[in-house]
C-alpha positions as CSV (number, residue, x, y, z in Angstrom):
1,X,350.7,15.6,153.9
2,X,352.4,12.6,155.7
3,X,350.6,10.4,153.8
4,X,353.5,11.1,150.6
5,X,356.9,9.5,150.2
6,X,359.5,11.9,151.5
7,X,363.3,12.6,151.9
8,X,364.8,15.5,152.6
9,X,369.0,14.7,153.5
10,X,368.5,14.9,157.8
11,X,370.0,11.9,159.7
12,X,366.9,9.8,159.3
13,X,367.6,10.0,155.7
14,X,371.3,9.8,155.2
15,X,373.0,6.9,157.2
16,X,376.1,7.2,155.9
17,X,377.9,10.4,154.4
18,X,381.1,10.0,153.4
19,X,384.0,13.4,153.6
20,X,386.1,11.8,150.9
21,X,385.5,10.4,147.5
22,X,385.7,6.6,146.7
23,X,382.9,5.3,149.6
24,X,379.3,5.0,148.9
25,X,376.8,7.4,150.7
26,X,373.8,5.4,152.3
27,X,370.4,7.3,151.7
28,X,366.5,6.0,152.7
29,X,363.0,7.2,151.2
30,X,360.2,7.2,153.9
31,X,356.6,6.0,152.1
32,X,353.4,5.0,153.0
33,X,353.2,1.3,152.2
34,X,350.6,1.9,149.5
35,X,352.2,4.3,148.1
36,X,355.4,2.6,146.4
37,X,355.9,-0.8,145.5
38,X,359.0,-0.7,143.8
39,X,361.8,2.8,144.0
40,X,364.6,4.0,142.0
41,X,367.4,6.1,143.5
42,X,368.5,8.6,140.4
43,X,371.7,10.5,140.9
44,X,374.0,11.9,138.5
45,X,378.1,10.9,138.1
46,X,380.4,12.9,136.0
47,X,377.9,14.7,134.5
48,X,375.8,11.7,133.0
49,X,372.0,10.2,134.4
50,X,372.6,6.8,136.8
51,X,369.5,5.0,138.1
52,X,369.8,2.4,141.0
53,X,367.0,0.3,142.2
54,X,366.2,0.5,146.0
55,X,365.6,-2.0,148.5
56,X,363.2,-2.2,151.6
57,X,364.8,-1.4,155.0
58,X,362.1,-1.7,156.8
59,X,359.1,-1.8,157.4
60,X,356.0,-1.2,159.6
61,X,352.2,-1.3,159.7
62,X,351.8,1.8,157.6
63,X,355.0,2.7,156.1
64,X,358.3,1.4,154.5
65,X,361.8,2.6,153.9
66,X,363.7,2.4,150.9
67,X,367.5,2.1,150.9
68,X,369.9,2.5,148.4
69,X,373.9,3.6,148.0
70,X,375.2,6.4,146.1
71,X,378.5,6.3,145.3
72,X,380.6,9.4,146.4
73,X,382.8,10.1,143.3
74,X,382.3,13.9,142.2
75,X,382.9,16.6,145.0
76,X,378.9,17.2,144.5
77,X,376.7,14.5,143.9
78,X,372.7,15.5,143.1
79,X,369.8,13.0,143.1
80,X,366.3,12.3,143.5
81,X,363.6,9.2,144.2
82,X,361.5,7.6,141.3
83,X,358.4,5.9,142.7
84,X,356.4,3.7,141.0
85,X,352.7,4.7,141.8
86,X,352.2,6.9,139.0
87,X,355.3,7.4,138.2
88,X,356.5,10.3,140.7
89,X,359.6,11.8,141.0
90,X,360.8,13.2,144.6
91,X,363.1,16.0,144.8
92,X,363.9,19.1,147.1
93,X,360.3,20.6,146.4
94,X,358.4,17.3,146.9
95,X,356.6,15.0,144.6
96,X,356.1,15.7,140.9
97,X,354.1,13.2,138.5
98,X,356.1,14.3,135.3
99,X,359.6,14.9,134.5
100,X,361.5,18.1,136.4
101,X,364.8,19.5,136.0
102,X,367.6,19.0,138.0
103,X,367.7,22.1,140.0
104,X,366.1,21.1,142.7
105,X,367.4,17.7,143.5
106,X,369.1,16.5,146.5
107,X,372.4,17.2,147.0
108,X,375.7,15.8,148.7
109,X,378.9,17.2,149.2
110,X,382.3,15.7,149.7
111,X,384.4,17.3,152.7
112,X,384.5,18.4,156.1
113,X,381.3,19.6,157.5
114,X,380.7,22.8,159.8
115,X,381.8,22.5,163.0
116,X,379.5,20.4,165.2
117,X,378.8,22.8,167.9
118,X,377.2,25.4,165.2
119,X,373.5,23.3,164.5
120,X,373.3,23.8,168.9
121,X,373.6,27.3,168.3
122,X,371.6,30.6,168.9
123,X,373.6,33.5,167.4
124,X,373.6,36.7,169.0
125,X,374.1,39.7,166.4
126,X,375.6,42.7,168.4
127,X,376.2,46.1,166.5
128,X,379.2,47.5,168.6
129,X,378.4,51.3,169.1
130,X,374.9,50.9,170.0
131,X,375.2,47.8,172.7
132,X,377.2,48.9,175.6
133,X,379.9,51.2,176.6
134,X,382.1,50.9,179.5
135,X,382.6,54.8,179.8
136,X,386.0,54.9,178.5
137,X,387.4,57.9,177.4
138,X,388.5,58.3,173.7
139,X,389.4,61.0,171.4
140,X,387.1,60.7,168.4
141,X,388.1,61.0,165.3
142,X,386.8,64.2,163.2
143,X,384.3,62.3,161.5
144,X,382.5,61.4,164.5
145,X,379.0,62.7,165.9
146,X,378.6,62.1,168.9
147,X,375.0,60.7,170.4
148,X,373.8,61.0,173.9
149,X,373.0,57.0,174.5
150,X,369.3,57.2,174.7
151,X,369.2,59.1,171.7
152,X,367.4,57.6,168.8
153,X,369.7,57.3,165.7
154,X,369.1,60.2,163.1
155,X,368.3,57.2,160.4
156,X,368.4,58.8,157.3
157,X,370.7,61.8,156.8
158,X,374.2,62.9,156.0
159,X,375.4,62.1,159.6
160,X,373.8,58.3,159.4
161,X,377.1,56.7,158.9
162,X,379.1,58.7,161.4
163,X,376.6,58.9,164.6
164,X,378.8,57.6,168.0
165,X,376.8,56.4,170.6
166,X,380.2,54.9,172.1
167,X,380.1,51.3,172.7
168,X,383.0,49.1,172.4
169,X,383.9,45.3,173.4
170,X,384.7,46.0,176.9
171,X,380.6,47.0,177.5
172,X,379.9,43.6,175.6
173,X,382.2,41.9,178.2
174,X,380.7,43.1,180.8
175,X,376.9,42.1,179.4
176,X,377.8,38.7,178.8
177,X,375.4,37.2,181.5
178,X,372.6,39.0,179.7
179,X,373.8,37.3,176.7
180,X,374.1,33.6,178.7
181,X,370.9,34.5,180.9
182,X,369.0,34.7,177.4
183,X,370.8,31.2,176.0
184,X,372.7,32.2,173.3
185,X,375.8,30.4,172.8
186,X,377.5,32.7,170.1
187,X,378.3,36.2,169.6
188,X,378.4,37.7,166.1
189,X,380.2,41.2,166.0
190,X,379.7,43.4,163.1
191,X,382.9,45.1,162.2
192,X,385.5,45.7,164.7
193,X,388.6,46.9,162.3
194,X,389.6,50.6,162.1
195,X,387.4,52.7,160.1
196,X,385.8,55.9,159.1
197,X,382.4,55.1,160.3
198,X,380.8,53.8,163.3
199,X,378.9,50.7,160.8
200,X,383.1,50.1,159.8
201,X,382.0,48.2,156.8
202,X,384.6,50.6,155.3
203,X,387.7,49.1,157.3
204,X,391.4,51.0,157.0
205,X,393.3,48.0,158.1
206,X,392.8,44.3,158.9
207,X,395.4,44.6,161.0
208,X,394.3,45.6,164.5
209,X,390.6,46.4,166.3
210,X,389.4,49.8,166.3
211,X,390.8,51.7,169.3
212,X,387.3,53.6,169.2
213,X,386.2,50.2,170.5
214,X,389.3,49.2,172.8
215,X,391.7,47.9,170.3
216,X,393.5,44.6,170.1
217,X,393.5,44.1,174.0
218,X,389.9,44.5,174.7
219,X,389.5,41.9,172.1
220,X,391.3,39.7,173.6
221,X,389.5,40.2,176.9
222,X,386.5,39.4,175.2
223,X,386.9,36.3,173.6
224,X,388.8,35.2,177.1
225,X,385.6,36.0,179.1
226,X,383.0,34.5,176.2
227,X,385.1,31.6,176.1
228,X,385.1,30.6,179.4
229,X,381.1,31.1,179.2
230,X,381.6,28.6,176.5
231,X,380.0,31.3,173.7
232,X,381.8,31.2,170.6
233,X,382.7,34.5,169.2
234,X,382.3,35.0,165.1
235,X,383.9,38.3,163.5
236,X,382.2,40.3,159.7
237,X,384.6,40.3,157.1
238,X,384.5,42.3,154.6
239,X,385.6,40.2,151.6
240,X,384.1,42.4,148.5
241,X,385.8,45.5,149.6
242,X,387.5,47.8,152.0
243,X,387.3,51.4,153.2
244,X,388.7,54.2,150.8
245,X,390.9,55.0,154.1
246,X,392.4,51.5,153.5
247,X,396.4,51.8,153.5
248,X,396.1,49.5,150.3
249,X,393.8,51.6,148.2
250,X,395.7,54.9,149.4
251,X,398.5,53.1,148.3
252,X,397.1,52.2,144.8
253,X,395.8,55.8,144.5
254,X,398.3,57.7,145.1
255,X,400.8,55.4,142.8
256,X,399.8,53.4,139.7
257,X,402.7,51.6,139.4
258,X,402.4,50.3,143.5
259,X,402.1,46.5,143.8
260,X,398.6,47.5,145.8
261,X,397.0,49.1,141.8
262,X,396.0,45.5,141.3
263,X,394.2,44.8,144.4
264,X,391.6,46.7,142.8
265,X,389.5,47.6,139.6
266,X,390.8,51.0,138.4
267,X,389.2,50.6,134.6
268,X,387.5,53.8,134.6
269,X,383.9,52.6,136.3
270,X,381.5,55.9,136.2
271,X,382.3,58.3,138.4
272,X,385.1,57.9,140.5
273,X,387.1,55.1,137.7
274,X,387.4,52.8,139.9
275,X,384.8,49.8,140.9
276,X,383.4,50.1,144.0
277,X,379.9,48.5,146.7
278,X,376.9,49.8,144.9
279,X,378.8,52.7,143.5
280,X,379.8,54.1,147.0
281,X,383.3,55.6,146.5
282,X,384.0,55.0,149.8
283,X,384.1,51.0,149.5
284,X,386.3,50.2,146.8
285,X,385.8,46.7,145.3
286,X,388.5,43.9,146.2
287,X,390.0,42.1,143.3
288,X,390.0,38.5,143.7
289,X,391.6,37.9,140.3
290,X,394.9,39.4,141.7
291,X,397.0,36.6,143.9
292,X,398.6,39.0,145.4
293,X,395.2,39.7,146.9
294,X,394.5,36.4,147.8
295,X,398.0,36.1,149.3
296,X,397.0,39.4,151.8
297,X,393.2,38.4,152.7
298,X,394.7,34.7,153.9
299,X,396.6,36.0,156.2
300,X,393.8,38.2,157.5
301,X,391.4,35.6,157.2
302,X,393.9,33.0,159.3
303,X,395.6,36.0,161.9
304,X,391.9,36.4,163.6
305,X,391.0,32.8,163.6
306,X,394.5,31.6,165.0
307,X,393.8,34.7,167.3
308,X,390.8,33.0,168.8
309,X,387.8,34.2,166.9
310,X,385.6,31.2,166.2
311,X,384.6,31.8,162.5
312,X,383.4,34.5,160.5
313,X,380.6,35.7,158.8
314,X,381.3,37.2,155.4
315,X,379.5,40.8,154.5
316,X,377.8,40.5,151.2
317,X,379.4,37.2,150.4
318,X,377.4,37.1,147.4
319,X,379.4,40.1,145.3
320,X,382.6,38.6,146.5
321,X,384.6,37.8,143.5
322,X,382.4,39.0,141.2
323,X,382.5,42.2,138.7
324,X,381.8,42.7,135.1
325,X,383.5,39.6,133.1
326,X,385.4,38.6,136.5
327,X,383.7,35.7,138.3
328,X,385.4,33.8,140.8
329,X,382.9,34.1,143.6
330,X,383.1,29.9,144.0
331,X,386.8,30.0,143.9
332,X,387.0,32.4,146.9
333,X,384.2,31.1,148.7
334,X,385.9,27.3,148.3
335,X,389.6,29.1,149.6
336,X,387.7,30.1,152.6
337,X,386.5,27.1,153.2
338,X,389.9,25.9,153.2
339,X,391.6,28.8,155.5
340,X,388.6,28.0,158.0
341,X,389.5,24.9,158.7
342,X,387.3,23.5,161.6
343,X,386.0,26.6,162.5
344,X,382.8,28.7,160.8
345,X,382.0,30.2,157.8
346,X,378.8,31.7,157.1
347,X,378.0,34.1,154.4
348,X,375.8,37.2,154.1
349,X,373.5,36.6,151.3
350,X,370.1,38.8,150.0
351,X,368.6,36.6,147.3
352,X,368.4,33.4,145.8
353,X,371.7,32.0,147.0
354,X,371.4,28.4,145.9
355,X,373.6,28.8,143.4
356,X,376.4,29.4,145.6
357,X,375.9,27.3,148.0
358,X,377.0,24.1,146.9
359,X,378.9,22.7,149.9
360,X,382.0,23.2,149.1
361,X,382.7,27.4,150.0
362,X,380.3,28.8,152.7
363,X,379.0,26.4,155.7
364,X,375.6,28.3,155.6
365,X,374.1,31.8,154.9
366,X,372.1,34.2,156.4
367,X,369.0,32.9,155.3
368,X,366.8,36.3,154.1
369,X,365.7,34.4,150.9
370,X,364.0,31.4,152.7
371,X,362.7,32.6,155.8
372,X,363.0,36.2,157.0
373,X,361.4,37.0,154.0
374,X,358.2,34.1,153.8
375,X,358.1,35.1,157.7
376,X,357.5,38.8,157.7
377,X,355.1,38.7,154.4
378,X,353.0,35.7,156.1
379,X,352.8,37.4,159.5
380,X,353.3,41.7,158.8
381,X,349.6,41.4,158.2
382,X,349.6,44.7,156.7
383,X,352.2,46.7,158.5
384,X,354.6,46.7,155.8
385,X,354.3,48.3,152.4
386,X,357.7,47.8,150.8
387,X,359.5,44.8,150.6
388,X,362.5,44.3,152.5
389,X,365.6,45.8,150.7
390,X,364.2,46.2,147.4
391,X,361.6,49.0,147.9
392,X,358.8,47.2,146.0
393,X,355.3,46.4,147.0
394,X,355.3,44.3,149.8
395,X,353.8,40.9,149.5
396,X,351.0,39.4,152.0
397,X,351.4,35.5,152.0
398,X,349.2,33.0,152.7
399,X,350.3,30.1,155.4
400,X,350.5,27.9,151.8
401,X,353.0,30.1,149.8
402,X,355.2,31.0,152.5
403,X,355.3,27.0,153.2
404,X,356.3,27.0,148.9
405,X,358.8,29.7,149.6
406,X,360.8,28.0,152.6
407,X,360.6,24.9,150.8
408,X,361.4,26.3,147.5
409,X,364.7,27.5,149.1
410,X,365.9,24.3,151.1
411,X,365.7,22.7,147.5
412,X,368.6,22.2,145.2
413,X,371.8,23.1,148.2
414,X,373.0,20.1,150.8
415,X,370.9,19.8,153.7
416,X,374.2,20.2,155.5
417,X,374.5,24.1,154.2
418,X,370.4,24.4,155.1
419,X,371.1,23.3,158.8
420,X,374.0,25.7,159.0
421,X,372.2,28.7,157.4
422,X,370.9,31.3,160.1
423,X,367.4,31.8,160.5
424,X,367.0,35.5,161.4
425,X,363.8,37.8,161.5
426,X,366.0,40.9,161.3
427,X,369.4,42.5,161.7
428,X,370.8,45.3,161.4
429,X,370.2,46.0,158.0
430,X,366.2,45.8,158.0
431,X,363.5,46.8,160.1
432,X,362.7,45.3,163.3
433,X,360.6,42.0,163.4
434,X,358.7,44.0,166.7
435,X,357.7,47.2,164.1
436,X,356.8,44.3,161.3
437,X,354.1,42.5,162.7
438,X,353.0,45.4,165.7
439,X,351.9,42.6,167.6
440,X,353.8,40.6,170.6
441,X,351.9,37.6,170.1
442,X,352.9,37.4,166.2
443,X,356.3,38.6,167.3
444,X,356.3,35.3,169.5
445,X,355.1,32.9,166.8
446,X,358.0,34.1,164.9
447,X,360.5,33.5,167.0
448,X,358.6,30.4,167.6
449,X,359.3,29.6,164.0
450,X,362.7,30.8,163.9
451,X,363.8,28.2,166.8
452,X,361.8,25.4,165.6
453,X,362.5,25.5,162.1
454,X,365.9,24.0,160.1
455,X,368.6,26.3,160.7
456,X,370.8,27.8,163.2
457,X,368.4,30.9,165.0
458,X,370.6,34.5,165.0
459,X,368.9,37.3,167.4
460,X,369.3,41.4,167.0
461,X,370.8,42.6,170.0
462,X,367.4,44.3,171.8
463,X,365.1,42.1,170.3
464,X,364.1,40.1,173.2
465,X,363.3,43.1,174.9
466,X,361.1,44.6,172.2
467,X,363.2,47.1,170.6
468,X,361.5,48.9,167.3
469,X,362.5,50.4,164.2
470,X,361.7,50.9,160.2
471,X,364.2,50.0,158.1
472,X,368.1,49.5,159.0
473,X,369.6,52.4,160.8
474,X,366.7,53.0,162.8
475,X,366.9,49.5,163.9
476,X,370.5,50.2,165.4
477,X,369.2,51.6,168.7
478,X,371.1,51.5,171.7
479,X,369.9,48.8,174.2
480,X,368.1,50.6,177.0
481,X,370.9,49.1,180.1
482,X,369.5,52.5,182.0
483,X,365.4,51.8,181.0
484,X,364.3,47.9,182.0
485,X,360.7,49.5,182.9
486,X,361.2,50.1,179.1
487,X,361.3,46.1,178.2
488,X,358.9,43.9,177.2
489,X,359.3,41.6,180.2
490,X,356.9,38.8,178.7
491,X,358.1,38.9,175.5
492,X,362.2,38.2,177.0
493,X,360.2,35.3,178.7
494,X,359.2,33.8,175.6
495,X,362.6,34.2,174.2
496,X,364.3,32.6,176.8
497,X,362.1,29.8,176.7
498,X,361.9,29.2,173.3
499,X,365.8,29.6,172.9
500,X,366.3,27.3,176.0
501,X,364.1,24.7,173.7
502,X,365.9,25.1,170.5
503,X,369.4,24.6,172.8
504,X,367.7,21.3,174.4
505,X,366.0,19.3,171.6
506,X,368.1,17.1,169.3
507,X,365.5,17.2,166.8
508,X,365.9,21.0,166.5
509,X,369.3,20.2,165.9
510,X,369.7,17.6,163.5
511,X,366.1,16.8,162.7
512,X,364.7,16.3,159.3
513,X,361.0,18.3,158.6
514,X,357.7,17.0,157.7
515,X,354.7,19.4,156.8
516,X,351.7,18.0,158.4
517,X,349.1,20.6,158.2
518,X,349.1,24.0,155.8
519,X,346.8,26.2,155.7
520,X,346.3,30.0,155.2
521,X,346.4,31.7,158.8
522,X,348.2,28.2,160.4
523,X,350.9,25.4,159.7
524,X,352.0,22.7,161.0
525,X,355.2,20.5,161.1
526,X,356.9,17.8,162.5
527,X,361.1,17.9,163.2
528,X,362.1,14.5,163.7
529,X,365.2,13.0,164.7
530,X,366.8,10.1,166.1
531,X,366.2,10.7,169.3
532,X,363.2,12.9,169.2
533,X,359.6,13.8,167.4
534,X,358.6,17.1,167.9
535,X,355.4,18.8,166.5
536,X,354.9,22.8,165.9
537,X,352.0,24.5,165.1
538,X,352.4,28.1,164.2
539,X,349.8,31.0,163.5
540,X,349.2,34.2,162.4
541,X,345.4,34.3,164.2
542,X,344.1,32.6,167.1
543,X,343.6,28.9,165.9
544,X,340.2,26.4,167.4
545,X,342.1,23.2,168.2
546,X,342.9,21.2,164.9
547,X,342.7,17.5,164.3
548,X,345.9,16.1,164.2
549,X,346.8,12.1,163.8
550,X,348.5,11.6,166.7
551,X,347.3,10.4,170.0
552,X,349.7,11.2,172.7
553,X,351.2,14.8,172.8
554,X,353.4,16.3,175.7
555,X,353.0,20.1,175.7
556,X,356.7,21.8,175.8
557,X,355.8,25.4,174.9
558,X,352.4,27.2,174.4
559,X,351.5,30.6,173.8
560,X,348.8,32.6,171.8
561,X,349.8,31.4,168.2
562,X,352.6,28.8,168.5
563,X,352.4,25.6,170.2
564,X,355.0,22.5,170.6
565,X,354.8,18.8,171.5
566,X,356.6,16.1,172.1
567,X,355.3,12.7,169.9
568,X,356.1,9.4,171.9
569,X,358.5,7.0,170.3
């Protein structure tokens, strides 16, 4: 597989990328010398077919680069490679020897990129209630049902939403070493607004932190303390809709003729006549065609950023702006990008979110689509009979189509938005990666993947110690603070270490990716940078030692199915 002409946007491939229009990106195709003797860069401007011819860059005993400009005049420029040698194209999903559509090219974007520190990142996802409680007393709120801490969480019944196991930001505070120990370097807190639930997806103000979890002062506390362990802190906002508790949407319900009736959708939707998530009349849908609306969530989006949060990750991102005729998802998504400034904006996102990741709105996306996904079906080996959030069949990959899905996925979006997308094996709305593949040593060669792979990794607080569960709510366990006979001590070794190479390798951070070996039970791949060759083998079954073209290896991790190694030069 290295023996084909590749691109794929990295920094070995894109010298120059200009943030505003007028200069001339500088791009380079990699090809064995046999394998092109003339290339053509082909990139689209205002809408109409441009062809350029490249130029050798240089050259060595086996291969040659191709270099040619594109100029940066539309706020998204797509393109792709012509080689002569049978006449092959070269897009996002590799090299095709007749005419493909446009799709998949690469893609450039014009504007400021994510914040640098993000592509050093591990993320660490932490479900408030169920990580750590600092004993304070509260008075709970009727709703509440209160959980002895080492309960497990009922999971499916009418008290799901409203079980309180009592944690709240001043336990996180005082856990933040576990966090550093483990080498993350962000924090990603689910809701922390006022709400009638302990998930508070259903928020009834943006105003002020949930006393429940210490309010607006343990907040601060918080982000003073990460800070100054140099871990960014990223809040969940819920941009598609509020709680029904909301002092808008009481507002608008109790008075049609409020200014807050048009924050929402009261047309009559079946049953409750007004819009709302998934038809749950306690999350009534935002209406991003009001600017009244858009007036109120900037000043919520820029109040928590100016108070010190770091960016935000936006729940179901992919709804956002979007019902019936109404369909301004990219206009939001591009004002968030502007109220974020230099900070980070990452969006929740199911399914096939290519289309909405252009470059312009959300830095990245949590990437189910193009690797949870291809990950669990390639490695449940049989554990799993449903697919993740559907409730259809599950899939069982091969190592070859879970390669076509990943790379199926990178295609058509900057490479930018790929290397800002968060490459998760669970969170709190699936099963546990532990209880998908049943197996420590697949567990490992996932997060092997996860680390090594393009993308910026995010753990589920209690999955480096081996915490289990089958679907979403009876993943939210508490972690067991009281239990550590109870973790998997080898497996938070191989967590560590694998995080501690993701944080130290420049080609895990900005590298480009070559496939070098694919095969059904095994893969292997190279991220090269710069600075730095890496190579990664990962497998779902105990592997005899392949034949690889390359001479002199350094080992830098090894365990039962995933290996890496450091290539000289």
């Amino acid at each position: 597989m290295l023996s084909e002409p590749h691109h794929d946007g990295s920094e070995l491939y894109v010298l120059e990328r200009p943030e505003e229009p007028g200069a001339d990106a500088v791009l380079r195709l990699r090809a064995p010398r046999d394998q092109a003797a003339r290339v053509w860069l082909r990139y689209v401007l205002d809408g109409e077919p441009r062809t350029v011819e490249a130029v050798v860059d240089e050259e060595s005993a086996g291969e040659r680069w191709w270099r040619a400009e594109l100029p940066m005049q539309n706020a998204v420029q797509r393109y792709r490679w012509l080689v002569d040698v049978g006449t092959r194209w070269v897009n996002g999903t590799g090299i095709h020897d007749h005419d493909v559509p446009g799709a998949d090219d690469f893609v450039l974007a014009l504007g400021r990129p994510a914040p640098p520190w993000h592509v050093r990142s591990v993320v660490y996802e932490i479900f408030p209630d169920r990580f750590a409680s600092s004993g304070a007393a509260h008075e709970l709120p009727s709703w509440a049902v209160p959980r002895p801490w080492d309960a497990l969480p009922e999971g499916r019944g009418p008290t799901t939403p409203f079980e309180f196991f009592g944690g709240d930001l001043a336990g996180i505070e005082a856990h933040l070493d576990h966090i550093s120990g483990l080498g993350a370097n962000a924090i990603y807190l689910t809701p922390i607004f006022p709400a009638g639930s302990t998930h508070r997806y259903d928020a009834s103000s943006f105003e002020h932190v949930d006393p429940l979890l210490g309010g607006d002062d343990a907040f601060r506390s918080l982000l003073g303390a990460a800070h100054a362990r140099d871990i960014r802190v990223l809040g969940d906002l819920t941009m598609n809709h509020c709680g029904a508790g909301h002092e808008w949407f009481r507002r608008a319900l109790a008075d049609p003729s409020s200014p807050e009736r048009e924050l929402f959708f009261f047309d009559g939707s079946p049953p409750h006549g007004y819009a709302c998530w998934l038809g749950v009349d306690s999350l009534p849908t935002l209406n991003w065609g009001s600017p009244d609306l858009r007036r109120r969530m900037a000043h919520v989006f820029e109040h928590w950023l100016e108070a010190g949060l770091d960016g935000w990750r936006v729940d179901v991102a992919n709804m956002v702006g979007r019902n019936g005729l109404l369909d301004v998802n990219h206009d939001v998504a591009s004002l968030a990008r502007r109220l974020v400034g230099d900070k980070l904006l990452v969006a929740e996102h199911g399914h096939d979110f290519r289309p909405d990741l252009d470059g312009r709105g959300w830095h990245g996306v949590m990437n189910y689509a193009g690797f949870l996904r291809p990950a669990w079906w390639w490695l449940h080996g049989g554990t799993q009979t449903e697919e993740v959030f559907s409730r259809t069949p599950a899939p069982n990959y091969s190592g070859t189509e879970a390669v076509a899905v990943m790379q199926s996925f990178r295609a058509g979006v900057p490479w930018d938005a790929v290397a800002n997308s968060w490459t998760l094996l669970d969170s709190h709305d699936t099963a546990r990666f532990r209880t998908v593949t049943a197996s420590r040593a697949k567990h490992i060669a996932g997060i092997g993947l996860q680390m090594t792979m393009p993308g910026v990794p995010m753990v589920f607080a209690g999955d480096e110690v081996g915490l289990e569960g089958s679907w979403g709510e009876d993943a939210r366990r508490t972690m067991p603070w009281e239990d550590p006979e109870s973790w998997d001590a080898e497996l938070l070794a191989a967590y560590r270490a694998l995080i501690a190479l993701r944080r130290s390798s420049p080609a895990l951070a900005h590298g480009g990716l070559r496939w070098v070996r694919v095969a059904d039970d095994g893969i292997a791949y190279l991220r090269e940078s710069r600075d730095e060759r890496l190579l990664c083998l990962a497998a779902r079954v105990p592997q005899e030692p392949a034949a690889l073209p390359f001479p002199e290896l350094e080992p830098l991790h090894e365990s039962e199915l995933f290996r890496v190694w450091r290539l000289p030069g």
